[in-house]
C-alpha positions in Angstrom: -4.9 100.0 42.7 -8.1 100.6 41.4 -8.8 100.3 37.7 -8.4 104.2 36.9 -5.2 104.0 38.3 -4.2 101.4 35.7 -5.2 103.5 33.2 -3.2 106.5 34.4 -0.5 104.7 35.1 -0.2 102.9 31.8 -0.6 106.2 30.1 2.2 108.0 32.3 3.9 105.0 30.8 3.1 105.5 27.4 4.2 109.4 27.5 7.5 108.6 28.8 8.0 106.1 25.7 6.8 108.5 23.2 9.1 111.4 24.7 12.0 109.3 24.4 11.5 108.1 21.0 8.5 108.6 18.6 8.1 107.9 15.0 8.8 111.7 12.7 6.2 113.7 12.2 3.7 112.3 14.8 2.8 114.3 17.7 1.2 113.0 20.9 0.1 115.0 23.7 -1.6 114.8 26.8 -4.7 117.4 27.0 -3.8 120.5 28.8 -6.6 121.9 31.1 -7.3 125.5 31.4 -5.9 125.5 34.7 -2.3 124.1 33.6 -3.1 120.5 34.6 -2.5 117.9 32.3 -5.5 115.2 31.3 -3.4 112.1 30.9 -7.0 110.6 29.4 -7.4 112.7 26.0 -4.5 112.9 23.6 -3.9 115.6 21.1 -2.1 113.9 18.4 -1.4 114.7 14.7 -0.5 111.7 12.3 1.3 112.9 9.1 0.1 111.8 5.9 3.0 109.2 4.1 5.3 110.5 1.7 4.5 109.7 -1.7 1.0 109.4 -1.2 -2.1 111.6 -1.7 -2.2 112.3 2.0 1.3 113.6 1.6 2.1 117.0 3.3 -1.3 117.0 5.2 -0.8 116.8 9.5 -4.0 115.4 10.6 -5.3 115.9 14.0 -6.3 112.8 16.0 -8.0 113.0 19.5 -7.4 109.7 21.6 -10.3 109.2 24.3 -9.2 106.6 27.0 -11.5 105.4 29.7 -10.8 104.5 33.1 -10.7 100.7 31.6 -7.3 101.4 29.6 -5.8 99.1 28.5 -8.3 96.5 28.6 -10.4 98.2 26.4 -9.1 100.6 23.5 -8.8 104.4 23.3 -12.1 106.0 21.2 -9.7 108.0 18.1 -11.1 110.9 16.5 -10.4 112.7 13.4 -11.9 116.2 13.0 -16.3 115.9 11.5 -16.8 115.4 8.2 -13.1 114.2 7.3 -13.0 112.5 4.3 -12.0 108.3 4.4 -13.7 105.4 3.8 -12.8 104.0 7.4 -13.8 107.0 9.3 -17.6 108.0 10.4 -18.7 111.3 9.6 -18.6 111.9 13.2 -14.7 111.4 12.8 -14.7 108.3 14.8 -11.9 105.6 13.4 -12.9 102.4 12.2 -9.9 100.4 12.9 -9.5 96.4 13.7 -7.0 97.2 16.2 -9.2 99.7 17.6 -12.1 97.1 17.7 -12.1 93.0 17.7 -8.4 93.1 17.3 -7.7 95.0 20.3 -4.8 94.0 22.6 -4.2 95.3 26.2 -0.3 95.2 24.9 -1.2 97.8 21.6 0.8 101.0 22.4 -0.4 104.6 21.2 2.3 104.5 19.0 1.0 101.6 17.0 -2.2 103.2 17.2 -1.2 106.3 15.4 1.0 104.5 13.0 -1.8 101.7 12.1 -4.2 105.0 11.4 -1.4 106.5 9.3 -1.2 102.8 7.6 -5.1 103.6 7.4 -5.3 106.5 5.5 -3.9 105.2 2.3 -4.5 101.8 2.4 -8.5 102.2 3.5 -10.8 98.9 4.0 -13.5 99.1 1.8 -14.8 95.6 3.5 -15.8 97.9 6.5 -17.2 101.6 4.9 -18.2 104.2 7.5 -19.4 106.9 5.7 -21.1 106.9 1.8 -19.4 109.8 -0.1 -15.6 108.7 0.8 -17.0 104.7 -0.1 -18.8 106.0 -3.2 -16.0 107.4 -4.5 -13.3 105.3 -3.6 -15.1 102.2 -5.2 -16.7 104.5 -8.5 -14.8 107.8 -8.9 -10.9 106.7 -7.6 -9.7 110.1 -9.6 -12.1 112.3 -7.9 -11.9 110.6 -4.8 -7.6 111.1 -4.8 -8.0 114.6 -5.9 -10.1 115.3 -2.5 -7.9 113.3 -0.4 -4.8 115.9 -1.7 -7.6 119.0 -1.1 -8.0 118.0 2.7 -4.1 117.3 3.0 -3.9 121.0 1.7 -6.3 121.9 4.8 -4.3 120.4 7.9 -0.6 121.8 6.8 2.1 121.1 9.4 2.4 123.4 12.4 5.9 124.0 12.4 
């Protein structure tokens, strides 16, 4: 089986799990294609922000981007640009050990999208990737909360 079909095959894998059972509030979704075909190698998901938090009521979209060298090598994840966390580049990329050095072929999506849940309130200020969110986070913690509650006001759930 060539390596792609690892991949894929992991991933059909994955989706059966997460149809089954998946942690509340999370959604993970293969990309649909405009013709009706599904692309098993981008995930729409949306990771709800923790109850009791500031990230509390916000549904934050995540994009998964798996290569053909799944699950040897982790998905790319994705918040929208510009979203605001310490841990996340201004391009939206994640900065997550798991996602990085810590990497395991055995890591399923759904402890990806529960360790970037973990993420968003418990950020690393050891490993910044972007300036305003670190600035804030390490000088201004009251201004940099009452953002975080702003941008959960932007991504309300769907439903």
């Amino acid at each position: 089986m060539a390596s792609g079909g690892v991949a894929r095959g992991r991933l059909t894998e994955e989706r059966k799990m997460w149809r089954k059972s998946h942690p509340h509030g999370f959604v993970a979704k293969p990309e649909t294609l405009p013709d009706g075909s599904v692309n098993l190698m981008v995930w729409k998901c949306v990771v709800p922000g923790k109850e009791g938090t500031d990230w509390e009521g916000g549904h934050f979209p995540v994009t998964l981007h798996f290569t053909e060298d799944y699950p040897s090598n982790p998905p790319t994840c994705k918040f929208p640009r510009k979203f605001l966390h310490v841990n996340v580049y201004d391009s939206g990329d994640v900065c997550l050990s798991i996602l990085g050095d810590a990497w395991k072929p055995s890591i399923t999506m759904r402890q990806i999208l529960i360790g970037i849940q973990d993420l968003l309130d418990n950020p690393n200020p050891a490993s910044p990737a972007q300036d305003l969110a670190y600035d804030l986070f390490t000088e201004n913690m009251p201004e940099y909360r009452k953002r975080v509650r702003q941008q959960a006001q932007r991504y309300p759930s769907l439903v």
